[in-house]
FIVEXSE-720779 format. One line per field, with one value per atom (N, C-alpha, C): x, y, z. Coordinates in steps of 0.05 Angstrom, whole numbers, plus 5000, padded with zeros to 4 digits. Layout:
N
x: [X	...]
y: [Y	...]
z: [Z	...]
***
This chain:
257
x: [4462	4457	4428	4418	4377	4376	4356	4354	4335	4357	4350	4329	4315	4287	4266	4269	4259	4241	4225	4192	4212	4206	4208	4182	4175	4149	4142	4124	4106	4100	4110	4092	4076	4046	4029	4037	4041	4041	4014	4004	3976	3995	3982	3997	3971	3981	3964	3961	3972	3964	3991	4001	3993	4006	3986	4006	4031	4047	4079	4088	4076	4089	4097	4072	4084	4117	4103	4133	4154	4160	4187	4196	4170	4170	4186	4178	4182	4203	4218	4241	4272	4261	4280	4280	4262	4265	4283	4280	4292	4326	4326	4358	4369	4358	4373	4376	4360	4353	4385	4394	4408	4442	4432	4460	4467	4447	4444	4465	4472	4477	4459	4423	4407	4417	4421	4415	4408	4391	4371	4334	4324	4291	4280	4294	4283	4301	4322	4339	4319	4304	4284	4259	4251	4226	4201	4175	4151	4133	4127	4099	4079	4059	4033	4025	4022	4014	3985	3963	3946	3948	3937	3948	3917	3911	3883	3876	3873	3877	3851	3831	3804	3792	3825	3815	3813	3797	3790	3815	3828	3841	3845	3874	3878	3880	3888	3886	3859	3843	3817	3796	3800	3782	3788	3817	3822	3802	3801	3789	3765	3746	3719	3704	3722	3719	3718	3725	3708	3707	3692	3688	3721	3700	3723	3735	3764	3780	3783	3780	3779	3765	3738	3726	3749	3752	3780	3801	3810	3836	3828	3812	3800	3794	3778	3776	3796	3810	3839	3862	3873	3882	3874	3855	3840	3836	3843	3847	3876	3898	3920	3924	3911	3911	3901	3881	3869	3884	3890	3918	3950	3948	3976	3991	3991	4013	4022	4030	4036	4042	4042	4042	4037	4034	4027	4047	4046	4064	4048	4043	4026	4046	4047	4069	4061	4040	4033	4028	4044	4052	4023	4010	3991	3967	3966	3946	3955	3976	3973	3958	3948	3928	3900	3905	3879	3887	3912	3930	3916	3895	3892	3863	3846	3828	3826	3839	3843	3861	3880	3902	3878	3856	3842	3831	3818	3799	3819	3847	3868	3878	3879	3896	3928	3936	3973	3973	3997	4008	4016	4004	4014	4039	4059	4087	4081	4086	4083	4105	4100	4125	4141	4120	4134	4150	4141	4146	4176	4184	4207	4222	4217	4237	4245	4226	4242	4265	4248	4272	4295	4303	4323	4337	4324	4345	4354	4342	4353	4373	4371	4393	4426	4420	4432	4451	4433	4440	4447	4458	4472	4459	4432	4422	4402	4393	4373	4351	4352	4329	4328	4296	4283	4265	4267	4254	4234	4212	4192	4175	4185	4172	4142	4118	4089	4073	4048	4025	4013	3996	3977	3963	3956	3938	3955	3994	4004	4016	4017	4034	4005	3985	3958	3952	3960	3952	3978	4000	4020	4040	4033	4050	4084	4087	4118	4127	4115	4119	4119	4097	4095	4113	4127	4144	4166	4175	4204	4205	4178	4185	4185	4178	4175	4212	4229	4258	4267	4257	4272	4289	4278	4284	4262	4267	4254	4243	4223	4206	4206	4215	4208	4190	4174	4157	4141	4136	4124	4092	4083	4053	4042	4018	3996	3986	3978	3967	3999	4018	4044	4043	4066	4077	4095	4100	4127	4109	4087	4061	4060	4053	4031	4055	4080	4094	4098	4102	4104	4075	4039	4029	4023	4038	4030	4046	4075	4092	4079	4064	4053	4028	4006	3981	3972	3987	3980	3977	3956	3939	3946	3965	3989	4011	4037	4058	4059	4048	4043	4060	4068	4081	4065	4037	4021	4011	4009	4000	4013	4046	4063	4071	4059	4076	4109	4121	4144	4161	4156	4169	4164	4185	4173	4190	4167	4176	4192	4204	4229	4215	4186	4174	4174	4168	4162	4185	4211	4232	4243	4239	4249	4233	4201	4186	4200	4209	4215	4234	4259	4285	4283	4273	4265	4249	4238	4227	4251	4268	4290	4308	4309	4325	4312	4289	4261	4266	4273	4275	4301	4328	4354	4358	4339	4348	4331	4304	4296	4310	4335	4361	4350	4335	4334	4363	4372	4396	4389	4368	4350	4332	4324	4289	4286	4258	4246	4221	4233	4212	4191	4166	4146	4128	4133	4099	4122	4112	4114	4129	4104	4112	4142	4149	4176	4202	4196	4212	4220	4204	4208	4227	4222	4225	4247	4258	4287	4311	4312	4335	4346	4322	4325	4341	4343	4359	4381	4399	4427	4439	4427	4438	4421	4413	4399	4412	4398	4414	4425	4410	4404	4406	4417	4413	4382	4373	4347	4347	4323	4324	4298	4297	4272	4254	4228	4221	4219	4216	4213	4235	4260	4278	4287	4273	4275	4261	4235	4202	4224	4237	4248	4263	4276	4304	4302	4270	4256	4240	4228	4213	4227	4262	4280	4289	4290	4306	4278	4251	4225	4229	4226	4220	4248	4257	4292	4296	4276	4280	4308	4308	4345	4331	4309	4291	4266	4258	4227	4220	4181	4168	4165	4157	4146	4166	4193	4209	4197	4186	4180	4156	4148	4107	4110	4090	4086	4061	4068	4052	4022]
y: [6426	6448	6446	6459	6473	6464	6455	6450	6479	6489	6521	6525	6537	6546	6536	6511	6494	6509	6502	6513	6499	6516	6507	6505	6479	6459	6470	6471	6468	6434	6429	6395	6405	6392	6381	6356	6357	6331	6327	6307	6292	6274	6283	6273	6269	6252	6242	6211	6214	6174	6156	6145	6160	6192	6194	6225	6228	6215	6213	6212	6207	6202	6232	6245	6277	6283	6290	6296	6295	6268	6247	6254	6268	6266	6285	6314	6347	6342	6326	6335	6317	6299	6296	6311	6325	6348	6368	6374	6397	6390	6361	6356	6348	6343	6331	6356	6380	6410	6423	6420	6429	6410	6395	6371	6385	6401	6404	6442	6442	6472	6492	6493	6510	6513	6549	6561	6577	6583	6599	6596	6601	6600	6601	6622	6630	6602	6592	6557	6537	6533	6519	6519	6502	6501	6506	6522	6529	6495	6483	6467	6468	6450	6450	6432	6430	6402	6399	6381	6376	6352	6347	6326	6315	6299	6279	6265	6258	6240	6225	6238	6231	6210	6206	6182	6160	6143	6115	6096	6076	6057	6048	6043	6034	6013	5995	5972	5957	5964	5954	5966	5991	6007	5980	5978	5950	5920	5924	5889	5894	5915	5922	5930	5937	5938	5959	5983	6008	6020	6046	6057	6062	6055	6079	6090	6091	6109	6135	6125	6144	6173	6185	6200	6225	6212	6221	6238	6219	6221	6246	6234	6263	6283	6285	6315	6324	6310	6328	6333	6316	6329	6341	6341	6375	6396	6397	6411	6425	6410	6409	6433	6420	6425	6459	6465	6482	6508	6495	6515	6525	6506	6518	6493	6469	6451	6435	6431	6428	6392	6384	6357	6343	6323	6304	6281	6285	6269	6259	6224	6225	6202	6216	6200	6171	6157	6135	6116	6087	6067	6055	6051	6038	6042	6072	6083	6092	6083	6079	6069	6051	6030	6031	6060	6075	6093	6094	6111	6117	6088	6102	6094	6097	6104	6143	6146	6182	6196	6188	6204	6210	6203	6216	6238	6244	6267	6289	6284	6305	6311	6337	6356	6360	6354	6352	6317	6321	6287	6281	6249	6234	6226	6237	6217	6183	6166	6140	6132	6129	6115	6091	6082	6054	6052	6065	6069	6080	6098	6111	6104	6089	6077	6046	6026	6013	6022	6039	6057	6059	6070	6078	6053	6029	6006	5992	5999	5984	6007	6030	6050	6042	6042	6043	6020	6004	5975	5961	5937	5923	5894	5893	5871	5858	5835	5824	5817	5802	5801	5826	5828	5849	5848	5842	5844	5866	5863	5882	5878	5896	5900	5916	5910	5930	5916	5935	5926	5903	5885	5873	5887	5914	5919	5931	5937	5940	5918	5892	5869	5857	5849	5842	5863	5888	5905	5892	5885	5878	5911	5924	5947	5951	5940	5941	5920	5902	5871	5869	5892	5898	5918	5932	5965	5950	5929	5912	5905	5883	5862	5876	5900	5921	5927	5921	5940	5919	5894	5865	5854	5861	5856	5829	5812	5794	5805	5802	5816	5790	5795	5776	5789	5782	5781	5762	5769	5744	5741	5716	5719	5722	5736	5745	5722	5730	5713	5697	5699	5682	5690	5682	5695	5719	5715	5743	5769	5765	5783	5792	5766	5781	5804	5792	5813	5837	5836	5860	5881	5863	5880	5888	5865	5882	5902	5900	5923	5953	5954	5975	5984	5963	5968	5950	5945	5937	5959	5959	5981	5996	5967	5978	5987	5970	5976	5978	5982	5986	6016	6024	6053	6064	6057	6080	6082	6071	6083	6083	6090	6095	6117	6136	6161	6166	6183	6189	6168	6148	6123	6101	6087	6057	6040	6020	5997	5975	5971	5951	5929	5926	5894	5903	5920	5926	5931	5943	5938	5905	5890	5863	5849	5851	5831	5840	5874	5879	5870	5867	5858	5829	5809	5779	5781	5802	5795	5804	5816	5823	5798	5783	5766	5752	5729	5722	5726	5752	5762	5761	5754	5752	5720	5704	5675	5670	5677	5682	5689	5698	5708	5744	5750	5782	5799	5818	5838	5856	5872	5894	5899	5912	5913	5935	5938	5967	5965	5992	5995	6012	5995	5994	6007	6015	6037	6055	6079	6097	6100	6074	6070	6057	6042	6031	6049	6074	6094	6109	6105	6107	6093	6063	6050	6028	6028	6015	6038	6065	6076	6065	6060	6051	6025	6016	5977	5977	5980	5978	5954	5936	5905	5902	5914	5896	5868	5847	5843	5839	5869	5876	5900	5918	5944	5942	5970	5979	5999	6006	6032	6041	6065	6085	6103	6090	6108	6133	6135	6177	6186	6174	6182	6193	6180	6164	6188	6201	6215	6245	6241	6276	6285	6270	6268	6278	6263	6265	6298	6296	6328	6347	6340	6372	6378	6357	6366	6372	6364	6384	6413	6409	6436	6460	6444	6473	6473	6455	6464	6444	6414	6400	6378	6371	6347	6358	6346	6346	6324	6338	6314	6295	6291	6276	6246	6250	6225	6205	6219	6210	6192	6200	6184	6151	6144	6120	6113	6086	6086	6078]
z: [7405	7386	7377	7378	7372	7341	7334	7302	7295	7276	7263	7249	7268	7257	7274	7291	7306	7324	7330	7341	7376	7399	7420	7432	7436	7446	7475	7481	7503	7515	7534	7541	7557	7551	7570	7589	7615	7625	7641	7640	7653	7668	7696	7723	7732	7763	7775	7784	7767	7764	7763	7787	7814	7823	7851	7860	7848	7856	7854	7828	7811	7775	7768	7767	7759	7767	7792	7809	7807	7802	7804	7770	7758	7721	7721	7741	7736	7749	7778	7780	7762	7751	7732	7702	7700	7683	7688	7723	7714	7724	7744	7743	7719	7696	7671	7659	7660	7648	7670	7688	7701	7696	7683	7681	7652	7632	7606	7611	7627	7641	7641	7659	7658	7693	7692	7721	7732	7721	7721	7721	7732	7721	7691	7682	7647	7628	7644	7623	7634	7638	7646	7627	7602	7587	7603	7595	7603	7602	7621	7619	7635	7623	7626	7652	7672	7687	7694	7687	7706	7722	7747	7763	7767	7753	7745	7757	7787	7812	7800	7791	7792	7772	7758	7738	7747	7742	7749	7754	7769	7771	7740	7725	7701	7702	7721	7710	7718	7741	7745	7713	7702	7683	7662	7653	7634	7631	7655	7672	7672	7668	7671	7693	7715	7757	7747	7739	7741	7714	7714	7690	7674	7643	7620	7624	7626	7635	7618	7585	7564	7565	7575	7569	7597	7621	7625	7613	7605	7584	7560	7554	7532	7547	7566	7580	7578	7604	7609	7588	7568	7543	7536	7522	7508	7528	7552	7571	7574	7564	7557	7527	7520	7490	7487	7502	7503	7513	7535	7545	7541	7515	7506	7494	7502	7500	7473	7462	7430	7441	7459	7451	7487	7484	7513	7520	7554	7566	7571	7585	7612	7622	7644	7655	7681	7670	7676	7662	7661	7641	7630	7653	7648	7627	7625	7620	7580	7572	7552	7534	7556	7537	7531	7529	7520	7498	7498	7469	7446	7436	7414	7416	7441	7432	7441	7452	7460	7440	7427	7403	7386	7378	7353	7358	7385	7400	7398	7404	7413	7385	7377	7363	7358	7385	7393	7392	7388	7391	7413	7433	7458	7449	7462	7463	7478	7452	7464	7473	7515	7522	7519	7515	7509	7481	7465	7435	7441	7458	7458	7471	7496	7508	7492	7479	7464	7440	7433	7418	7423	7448	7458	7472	7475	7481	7461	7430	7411	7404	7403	7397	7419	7445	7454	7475	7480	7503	7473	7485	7475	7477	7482	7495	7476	7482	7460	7472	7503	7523	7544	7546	7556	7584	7602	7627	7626	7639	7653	7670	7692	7714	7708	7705	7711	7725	7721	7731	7712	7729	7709	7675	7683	7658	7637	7639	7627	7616	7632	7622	7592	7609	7598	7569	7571	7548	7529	7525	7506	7509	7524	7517	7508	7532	7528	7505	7510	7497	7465	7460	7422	7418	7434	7425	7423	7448	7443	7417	7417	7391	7360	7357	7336	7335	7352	7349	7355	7348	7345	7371	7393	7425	7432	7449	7463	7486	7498	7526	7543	7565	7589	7610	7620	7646	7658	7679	7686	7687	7680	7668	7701	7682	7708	7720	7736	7774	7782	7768	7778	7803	7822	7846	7840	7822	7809	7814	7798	7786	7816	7830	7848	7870	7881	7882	7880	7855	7832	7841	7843	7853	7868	7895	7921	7922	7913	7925	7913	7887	7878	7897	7895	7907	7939	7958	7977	7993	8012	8024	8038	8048	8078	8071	8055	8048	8020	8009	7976	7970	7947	7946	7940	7929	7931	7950	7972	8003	8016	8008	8036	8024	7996	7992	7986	7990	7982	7999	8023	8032	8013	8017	8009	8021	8031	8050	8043	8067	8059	8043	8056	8044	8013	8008	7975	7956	7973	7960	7961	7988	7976	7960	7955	7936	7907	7902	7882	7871	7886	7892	7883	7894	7881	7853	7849	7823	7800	7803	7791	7790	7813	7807	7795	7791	7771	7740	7738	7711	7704	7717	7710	7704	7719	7718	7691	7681	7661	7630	7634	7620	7614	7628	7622	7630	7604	7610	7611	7610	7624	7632	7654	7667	7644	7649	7652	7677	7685	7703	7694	7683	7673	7689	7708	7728	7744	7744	7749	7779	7804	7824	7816	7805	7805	7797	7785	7785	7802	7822	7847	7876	7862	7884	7877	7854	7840	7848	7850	7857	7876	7898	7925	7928	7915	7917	7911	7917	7913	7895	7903	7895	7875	7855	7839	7826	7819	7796	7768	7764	7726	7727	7712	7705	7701	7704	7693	7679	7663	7649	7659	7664	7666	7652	7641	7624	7624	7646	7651	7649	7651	7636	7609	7595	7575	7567	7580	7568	7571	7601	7604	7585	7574	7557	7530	7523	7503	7504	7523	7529	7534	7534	7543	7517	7497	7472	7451	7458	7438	7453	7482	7492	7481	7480	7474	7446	7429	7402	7385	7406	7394	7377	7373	7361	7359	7336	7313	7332	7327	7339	7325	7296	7284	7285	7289	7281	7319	7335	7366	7371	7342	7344	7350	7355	7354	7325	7319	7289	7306]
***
């Protein structure tokens, strides 16, 4: 039921990073929008997409290997902003961690993912330890790790340069079989490094992943055997962006502090 009187939102989503995040963002929008009973074109909310390929590497921009990712981030939001969108997705984990030096420039409010998906595991799971699967510059930023411990959750991952880690980054960024350079495939090698790091994080006593990058939203449907449930933030972000866009939830209770 629509909260009466309720403004129906516009999202900006800032895609790009990588190709595949948008995508995989828009079509669980519109199968959760179609699970919600939309069948039609016009039951379908209006958004915004730019697809930002051109921003710098996030987790190298973190580490100091290439430029500021920020002045980025501000373009293209206020590019967002400019064109209509009453608030921001960006549907790459990593790149949070520029959140607040870009939320001041911008006018509309960034939905913080991490902010909302811990949310939604203290609302909802039943669990007290927290697994996560990311990149280096999201594990290294505290992202996930400060949104858990804010909703009184424990965070597990595995520290950087480990073998877990490095796993975790080839299956993302290796040149050959990496999912960002095998596109809409992903290789068996990258599903089994992923696959052992799941088990890593269960012997660890983790009772939920999150799959913390975008590429892994991708590439966890694919495994049959895990051995942990996961949760998905873009789930988590669509779910969140179908009930502003249709007018069923206020933004303000969604912010991050």
């Amino acid at each position: 039921m629509a909260i009466a009187g309720q403004k129906q939102l516009i999202p900006g989503i800032l895609g790009g990073l990588g190709p595949l995040a948008h995508i995989e963002f828009e079509r669980r929008l519109i199968t959760k929008n179609v699970e919600r009973g939309a069948s039609t074109d016009q039951d379908h909310p209006v958004w915004i997409l730019v697809g930002a390929s051109d921003i710098p590497n996030r987790t190298q921009s973190l580490a100091g290997q290439v430029p500021d990712c920020t002045p980025w981030l501000v373009r293209y939001g206020q590019l967002l902003e400019r064109a209509g969108a009453d608030f921001l997705i960006v549907t790459c984990n990593t790149t949070h961690a520029f959140y607040h030096q870009v939320q001041p420039h911008l006018q509309i409010p960034w939905l913080h993912l991490m902010h909302c998906t811990s949310q939604v595991i203290a609302e909802r799971y039943n669990v007290d330890r927290v697994g996560i699967l990311a990149t280096d510059g999201t594990l290294q930023s505290g992202l996930y790790s400060r949104s858990l411990q804010e909703v009184g959750l424990v965070p597990i991952a595995p520290a950087l340069a480990s073998s877990t880690q490095k796993q975790v980054m080839q299956s993302i960024y290796h040149t050959e079989w990496g999912i960002k350079a095998s596109g809409v495939r992903v290789s068996s090698l990258a599903l089994d490094n992923l696959k052992q790091a799941v088990d890593w994080l269960q012997r660890e006593g983790a009772e939920l992943v999150i799959a913390g990058c975008t590429e892994l939203s991708v590439a966890l449907p694919k495994i049959a055997d895990l051995a942990l449930p996961w949760i998905d933030p873009l789930d988590v972000a669509a779910d969140l962006t179908l009930d502003l866009s249709l007018g069923d939830r206020a933004l303000p209770s969604l912010l991050a502090a």
